[in-house]
Every structure is written in structure tokens, then in C-alpha cells.
ChimeraX commands (.cxc) that place a marker at each C-alpha (Angstrom):
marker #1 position 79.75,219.96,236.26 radius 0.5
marker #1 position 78.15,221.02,233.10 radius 0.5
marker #1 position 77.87,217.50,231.53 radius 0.5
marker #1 position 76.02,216.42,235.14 radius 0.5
marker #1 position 73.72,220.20,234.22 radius 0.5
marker #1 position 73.23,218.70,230.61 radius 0.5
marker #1 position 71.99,214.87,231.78 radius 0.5
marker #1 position 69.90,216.49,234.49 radius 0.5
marker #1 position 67.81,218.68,232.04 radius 0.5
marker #1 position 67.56,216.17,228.97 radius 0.5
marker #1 position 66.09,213.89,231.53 radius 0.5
marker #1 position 63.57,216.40,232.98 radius 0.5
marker #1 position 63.02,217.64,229.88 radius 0.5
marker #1 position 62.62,214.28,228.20 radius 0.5
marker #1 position 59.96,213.41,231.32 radius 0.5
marker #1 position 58.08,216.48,230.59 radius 0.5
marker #1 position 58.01,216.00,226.81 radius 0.5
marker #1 position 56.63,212.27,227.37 radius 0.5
marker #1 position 54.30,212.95,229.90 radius 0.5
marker #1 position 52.71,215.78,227.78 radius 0.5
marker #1 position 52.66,213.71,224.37 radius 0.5
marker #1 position 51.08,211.35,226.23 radius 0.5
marker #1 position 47.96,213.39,227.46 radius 0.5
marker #1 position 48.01,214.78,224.25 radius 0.5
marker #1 position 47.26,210.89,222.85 radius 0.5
marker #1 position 45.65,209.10,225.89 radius 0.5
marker #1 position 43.91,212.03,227.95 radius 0.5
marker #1 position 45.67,211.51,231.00 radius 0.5
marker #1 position 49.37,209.47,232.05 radius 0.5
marker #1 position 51.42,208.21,235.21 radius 0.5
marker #1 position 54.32,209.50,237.00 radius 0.5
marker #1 position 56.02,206.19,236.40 radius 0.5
marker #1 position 55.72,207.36,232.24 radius 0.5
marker #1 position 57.88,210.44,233.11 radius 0.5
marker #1 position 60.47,208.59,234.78 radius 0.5
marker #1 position 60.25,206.38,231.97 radius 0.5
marker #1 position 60.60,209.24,229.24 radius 0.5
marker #1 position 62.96,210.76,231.04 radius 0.5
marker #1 position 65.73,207.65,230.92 radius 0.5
marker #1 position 64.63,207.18,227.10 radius 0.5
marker #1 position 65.37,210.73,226.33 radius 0.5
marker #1 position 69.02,210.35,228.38 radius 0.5
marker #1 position 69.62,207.36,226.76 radius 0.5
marker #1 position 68.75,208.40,223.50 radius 0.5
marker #1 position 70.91,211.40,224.11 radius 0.5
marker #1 position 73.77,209.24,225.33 radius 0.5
marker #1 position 73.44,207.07,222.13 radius 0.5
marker #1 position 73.30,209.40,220.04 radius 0.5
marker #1 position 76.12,211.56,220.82 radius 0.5
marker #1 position 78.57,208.52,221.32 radius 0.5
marker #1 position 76.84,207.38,217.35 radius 0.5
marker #1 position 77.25,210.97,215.99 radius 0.5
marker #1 position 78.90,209.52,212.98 radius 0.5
marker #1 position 76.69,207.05,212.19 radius 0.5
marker #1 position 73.58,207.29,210.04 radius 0.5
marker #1 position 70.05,208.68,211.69 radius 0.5
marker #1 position 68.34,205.61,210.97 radius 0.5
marker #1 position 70.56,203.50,212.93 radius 0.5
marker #1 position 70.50,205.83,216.12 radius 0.5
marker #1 position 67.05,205.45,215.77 radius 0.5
marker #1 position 66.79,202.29,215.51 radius 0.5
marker #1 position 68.70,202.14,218.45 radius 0.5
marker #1 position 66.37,204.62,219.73 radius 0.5
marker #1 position 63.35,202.11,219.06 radius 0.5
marker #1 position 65.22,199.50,220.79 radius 0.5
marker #1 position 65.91,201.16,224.06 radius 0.5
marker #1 position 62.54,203.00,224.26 radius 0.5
marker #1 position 61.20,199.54,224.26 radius 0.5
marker #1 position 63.01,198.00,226.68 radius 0.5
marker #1 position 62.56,201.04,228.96 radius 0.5
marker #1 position 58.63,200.24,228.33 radius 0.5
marker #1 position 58.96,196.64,228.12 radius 0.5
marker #1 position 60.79,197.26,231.84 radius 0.5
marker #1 position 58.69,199.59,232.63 radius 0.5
marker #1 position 55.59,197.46,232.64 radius 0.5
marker #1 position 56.85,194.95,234.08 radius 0.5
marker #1 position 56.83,196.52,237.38 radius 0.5
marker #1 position 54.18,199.27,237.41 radius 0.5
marker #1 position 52.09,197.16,235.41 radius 0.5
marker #1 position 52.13,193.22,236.11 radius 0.5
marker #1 position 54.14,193.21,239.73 radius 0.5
marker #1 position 52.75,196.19,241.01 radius 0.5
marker #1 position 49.22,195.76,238.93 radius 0.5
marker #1 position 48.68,199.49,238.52 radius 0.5
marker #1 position 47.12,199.23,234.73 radius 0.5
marker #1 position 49.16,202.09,233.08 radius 0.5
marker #1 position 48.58,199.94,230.10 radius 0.5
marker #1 position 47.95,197.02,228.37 radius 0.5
marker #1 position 49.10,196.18,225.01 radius 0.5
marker #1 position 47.11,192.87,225.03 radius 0.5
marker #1 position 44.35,193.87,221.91 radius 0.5
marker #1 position 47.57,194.74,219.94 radius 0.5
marker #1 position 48.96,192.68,217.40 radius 0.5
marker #1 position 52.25,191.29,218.77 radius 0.5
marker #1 position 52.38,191.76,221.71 radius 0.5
marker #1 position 54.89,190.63,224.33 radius 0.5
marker #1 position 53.17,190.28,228.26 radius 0.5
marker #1 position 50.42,192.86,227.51 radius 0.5
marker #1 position 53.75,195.21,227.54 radius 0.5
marker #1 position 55.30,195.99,224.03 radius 0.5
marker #1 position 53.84,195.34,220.45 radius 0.5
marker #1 position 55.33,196.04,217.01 radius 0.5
marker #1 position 52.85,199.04,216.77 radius 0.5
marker #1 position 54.03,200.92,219.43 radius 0.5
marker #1 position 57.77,200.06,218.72 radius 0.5
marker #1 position 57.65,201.19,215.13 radius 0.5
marker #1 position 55.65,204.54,216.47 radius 0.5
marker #1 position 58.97,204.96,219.12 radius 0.5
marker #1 position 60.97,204.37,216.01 radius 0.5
marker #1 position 59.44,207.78,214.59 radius 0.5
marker #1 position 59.75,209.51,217.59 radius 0.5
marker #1 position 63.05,208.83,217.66 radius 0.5
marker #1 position 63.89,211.51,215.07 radius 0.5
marker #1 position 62.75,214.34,216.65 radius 0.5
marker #1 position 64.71,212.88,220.02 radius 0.5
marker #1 position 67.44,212.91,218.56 radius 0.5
marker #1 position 67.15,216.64,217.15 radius 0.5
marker #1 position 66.21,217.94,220.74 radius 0.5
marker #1 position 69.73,215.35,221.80 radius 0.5
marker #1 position 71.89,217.62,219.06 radius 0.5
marker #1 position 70.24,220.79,220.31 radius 0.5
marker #1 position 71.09,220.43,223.77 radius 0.5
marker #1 position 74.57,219.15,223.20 radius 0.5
marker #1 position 75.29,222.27,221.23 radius 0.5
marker #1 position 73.40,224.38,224.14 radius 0.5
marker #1 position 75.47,223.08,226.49 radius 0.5
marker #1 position 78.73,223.00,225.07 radius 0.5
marker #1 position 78.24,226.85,224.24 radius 0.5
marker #1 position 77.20,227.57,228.39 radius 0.5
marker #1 position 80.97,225.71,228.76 radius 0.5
marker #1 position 83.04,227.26,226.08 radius 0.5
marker #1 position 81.40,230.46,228.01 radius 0.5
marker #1 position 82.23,229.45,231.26 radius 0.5
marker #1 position 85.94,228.47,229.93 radius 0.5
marker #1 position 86.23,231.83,228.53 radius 0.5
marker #1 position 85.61,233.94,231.21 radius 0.5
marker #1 position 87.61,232.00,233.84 radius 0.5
marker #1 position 90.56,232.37,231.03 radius 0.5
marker #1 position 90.01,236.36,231.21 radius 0.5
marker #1 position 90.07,236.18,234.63 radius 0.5
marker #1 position 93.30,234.48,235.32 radius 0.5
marker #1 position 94.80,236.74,232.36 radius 0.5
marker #1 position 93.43,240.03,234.74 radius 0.5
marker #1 position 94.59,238.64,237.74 radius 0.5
marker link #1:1,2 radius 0.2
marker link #1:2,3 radius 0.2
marker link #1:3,4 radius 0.2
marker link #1:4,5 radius 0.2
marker link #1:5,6 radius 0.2
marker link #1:6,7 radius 0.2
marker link #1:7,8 radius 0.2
marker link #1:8,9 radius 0.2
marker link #1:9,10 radius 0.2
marker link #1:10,11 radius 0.2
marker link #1:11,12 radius 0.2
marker link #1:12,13 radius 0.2
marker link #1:13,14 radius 0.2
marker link #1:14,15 radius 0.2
marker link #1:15,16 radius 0.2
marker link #1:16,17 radius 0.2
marker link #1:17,18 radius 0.2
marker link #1:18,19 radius 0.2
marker link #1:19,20 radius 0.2
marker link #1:20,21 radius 0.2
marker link #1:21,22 radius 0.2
marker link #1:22,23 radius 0.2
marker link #1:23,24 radius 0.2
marker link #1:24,25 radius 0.2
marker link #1:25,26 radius 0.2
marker link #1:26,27 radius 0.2
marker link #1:27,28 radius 0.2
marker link #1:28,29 radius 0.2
marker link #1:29,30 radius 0.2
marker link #1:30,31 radius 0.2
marker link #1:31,32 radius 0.2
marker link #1:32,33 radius 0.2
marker link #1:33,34 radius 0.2
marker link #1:34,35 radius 0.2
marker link #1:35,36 radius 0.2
marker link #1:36,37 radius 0.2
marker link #1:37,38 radius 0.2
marker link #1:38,39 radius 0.2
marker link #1:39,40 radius 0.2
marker link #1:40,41 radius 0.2
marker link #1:41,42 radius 0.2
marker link #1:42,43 radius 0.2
marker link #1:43,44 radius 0.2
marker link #1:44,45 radius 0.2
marker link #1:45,46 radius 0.2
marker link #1:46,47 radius 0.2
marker link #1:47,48 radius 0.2
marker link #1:48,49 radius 0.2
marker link #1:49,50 radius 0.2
marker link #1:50,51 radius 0.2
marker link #1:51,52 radius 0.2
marker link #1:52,53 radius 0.2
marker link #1:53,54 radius 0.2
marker link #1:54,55 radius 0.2
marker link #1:55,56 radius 0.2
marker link #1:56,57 radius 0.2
marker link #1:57,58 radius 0.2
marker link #1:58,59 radius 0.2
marker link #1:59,60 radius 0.2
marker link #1:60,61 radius 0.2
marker link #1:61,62 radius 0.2
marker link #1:62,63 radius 0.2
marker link #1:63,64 radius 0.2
marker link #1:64,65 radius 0.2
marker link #1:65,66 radius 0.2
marker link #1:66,67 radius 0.2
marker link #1:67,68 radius 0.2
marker link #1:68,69 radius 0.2
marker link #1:69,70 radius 0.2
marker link #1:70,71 radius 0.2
marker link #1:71,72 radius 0.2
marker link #1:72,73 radius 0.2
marker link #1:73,74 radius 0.2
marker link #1:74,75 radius 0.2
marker link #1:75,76 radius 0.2
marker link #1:76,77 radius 0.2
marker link #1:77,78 radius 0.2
marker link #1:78,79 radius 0.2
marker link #1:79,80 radius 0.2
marker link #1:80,81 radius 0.2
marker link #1:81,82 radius 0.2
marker link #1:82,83 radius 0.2
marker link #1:83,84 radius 0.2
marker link #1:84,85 radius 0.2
marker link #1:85,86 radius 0.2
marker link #1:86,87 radius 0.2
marker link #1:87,88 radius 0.2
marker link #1:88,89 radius 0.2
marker link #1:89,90 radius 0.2
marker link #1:90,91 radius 0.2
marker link #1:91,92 radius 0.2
marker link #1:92,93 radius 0.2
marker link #1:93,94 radius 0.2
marker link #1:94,95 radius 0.2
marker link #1:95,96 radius 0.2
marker link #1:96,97 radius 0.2
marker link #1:97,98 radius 0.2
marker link #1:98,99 radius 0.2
marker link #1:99,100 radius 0.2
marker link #1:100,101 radius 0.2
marker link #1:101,102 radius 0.2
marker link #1:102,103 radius 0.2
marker link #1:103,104 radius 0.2
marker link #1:104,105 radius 0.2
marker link #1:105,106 radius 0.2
marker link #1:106,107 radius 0.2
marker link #1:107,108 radius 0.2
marker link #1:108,109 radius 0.2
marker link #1:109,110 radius 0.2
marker link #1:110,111 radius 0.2
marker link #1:111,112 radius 0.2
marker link #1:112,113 radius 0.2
marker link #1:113,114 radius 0.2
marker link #1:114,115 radius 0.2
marker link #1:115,116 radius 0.2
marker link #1:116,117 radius 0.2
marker link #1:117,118 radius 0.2
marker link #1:118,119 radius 0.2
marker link #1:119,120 radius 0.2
marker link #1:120,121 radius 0.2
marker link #1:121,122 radius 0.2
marker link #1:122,123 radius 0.2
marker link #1:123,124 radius 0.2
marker link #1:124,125 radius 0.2
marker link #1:125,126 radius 0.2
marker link #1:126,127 radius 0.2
marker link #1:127,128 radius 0.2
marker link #1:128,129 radius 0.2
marker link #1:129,130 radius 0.2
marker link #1:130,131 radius 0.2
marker link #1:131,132 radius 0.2
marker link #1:132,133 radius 0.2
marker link #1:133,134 radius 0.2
marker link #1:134,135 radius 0.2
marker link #1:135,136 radius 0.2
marker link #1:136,137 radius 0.2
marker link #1:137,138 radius 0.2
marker link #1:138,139 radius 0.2
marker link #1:139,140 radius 0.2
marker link #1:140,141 radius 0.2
marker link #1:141,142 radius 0.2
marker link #1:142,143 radius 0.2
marker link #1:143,144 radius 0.2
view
């Protein structure tokens, strides 16, 4: 129950955290970006806690790599099927379908760090609220 509690608020969390960085850079964003940062931010957390052992700039290259497939995804649908105009990468150097470019990939690269910092946090958070939880229900069956 606690690992569902943990997934549940990295992804919100990871939605929020997109959603504001990107107002903070483009003035305004989409719901369908918060959906989107919120399955990076899971995934990245996923990643790296299963990579824990592994250096930082492999998880984050990792990190780069899912971050643009979720966008690459992403845009796709809102963007060519659905033809909202989130974005369009199209000016940018490299770019794949109007939808990913080197730029942006290398900047999800950087982000990636601090991702996986807020990932470690929250794995540490939550694994204190269930050593916690263990520990009282252990008192309790030793009262009872």
C-alpha cells in the first residue's frame, strides 16, 4: 500500500513540478504536459531506484532517453493526430516530426539530475512512513 502511496505522489508531484517549470519558461502549458511530467518523473523514479548502483550519468542518460520518448509520444497525439499545437520543435536544429530535437533532449538530460534527487528523496520519505507503520503494528501485537 505504501509503494502504490509513493508512485501516486511522485507522479502528481512530478506533473506539478513540470507544469510549473514550464510556465516558468513558456508563460503558459497544457494539461496533456502534466500527464506527461508526471510518467517522466515515475519513470525516472522507477529507473532510478532499480539503477541505484549505477553511476548518475547513466540514470540520466536514461532519464534523457525516456523523457524523450514520453515527449516524442506525447506529441504525437496531442500535437500531430489531435493538432492541438502544444509545440513545435520544427525551427530547432534536429528535429524529429516537429516533436523532439537534440536541444531539448540534452536540456532533459540536465533536468534529469535534480529528478533523480527529488526520486532518492521520496524513496527515503517513504520508506521511513513504512518502517513507521511496521513499527507500531509490531508494538501493537507485542501489547496485545
Amino acid at each position: 500500500m505504501i509503494r502504490k502511496a509513493e508512485y501516486l505522489c511522485v507522479f502528481l508531484a512530478g506533473g506539478v513540478i513540470y507544469g510549473l517549470l514550464e510556465m516558468m519558461w513558456r508563460g503558459f502549458t497544457h494539461w496533456s504536459m502534466t500527464v506527461a511530467g508526471g510518467i517522466c518523473v515515475l519513470a525516472i523514479h522507477l529507473l532510478n531506484h532499480r539503477m541505484r548502483h549505477r553511476s548518475m550519468i547513466l540514470r540520466c542518460t536514461l532519464g534523457c532517453a525516456v523523457i524523450t520518448a514520453v515527449e516524442l509520444a506525447a506529441g504525437v497525439v496531442v500535437n500531430l493526430l489531435l493538432g492541438l499545437n502544444v509545440w513545435d520543435y520544427s525551427g530547432m536544429y534536429g528535429n524529429f516530426l516537429g516533436q523532439i530535437c537534440p536541444a531539448f533532449s540534452f536540456l532533459w538530460f540536465l533536468i534529469s539530475f535534480p529528478a533523480c534527487g527529488f526520486s532518492n528523496a521520496a524513496r527515503c520519505f517513504f520508506e521511513r512512513v513504512a518502517f513507521t507503520e511496521s513499527r507500531a503494528e509490531n508494538e501493537r501485537k507485542a501489547e496485545a
